[in-house]
N, C-alpha and C positions, 0 to 999 in steps of 0.2 A: 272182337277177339273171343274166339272159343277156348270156354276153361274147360280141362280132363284133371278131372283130381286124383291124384294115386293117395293108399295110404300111407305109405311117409309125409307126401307133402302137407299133408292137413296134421299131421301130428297132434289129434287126437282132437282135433277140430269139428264142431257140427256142421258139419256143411247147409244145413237150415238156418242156423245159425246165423252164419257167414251174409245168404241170403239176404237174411230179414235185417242184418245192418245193412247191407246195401241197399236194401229197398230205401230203409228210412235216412240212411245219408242222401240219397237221389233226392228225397224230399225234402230234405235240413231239416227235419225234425225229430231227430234222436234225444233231445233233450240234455239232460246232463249225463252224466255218465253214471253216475250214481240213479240219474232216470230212468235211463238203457237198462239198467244192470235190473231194477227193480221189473220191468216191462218184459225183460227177457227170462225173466227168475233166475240171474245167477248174480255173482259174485262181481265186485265192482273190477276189481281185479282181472276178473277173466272179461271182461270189456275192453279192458287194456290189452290184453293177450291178445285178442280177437283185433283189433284195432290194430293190433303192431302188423299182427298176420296177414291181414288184409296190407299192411305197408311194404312190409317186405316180400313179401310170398307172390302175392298179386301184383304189386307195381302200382297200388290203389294211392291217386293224389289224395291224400286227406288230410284235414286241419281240422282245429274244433276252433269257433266262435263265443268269446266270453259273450259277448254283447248279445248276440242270440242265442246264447247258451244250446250248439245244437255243431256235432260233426259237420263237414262237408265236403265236397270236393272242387279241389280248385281250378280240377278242369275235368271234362266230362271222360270216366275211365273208359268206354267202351267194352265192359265186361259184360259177359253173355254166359249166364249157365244153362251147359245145355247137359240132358239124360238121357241118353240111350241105353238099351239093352242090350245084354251082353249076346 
């Protein structure tokens, strides 16, 4: 699935951001959230925002694992970012 982001939809979202949880959800090792948040340099809080965004916005399966203490996805999203120029 090819994602185009406008700016509404990201609503004030980093789309690097975005990214770099996906990468490390791919791998289940985002840690805690409180880990994410520290690794990312923000707020634990906009982890959660970020996490939601990626839930509803994207259609992103995600769960997080006490037991591995680490986001995941419970089935492979198929998400593709691509960049082109204008």
């Amino acid at each position: 699935m090819k994602l185009y982001f406008s700016a509404p939809m990201l609503r004030g979202m980093n789309i690097r951001v975005v990214i770099r949880i996906h990468e490390m959800i791919s791998m289940e090792s985002t840690g805690k959230p409180s880990d994410l948040a520290h690794l990312l340099n923000v707020s634990e809080r906009t982890v959660y925002n970020y996490i939601s965004f990626m839930k509803e916005e994207l259609k992103a399966p995600i769960n997080y694992s006490a037991v591995k203490e680490s986001y995941y996805y419970t089935e492979y999203p198929g998400l593709r970012f691509v960049f082109e120029k204008n």
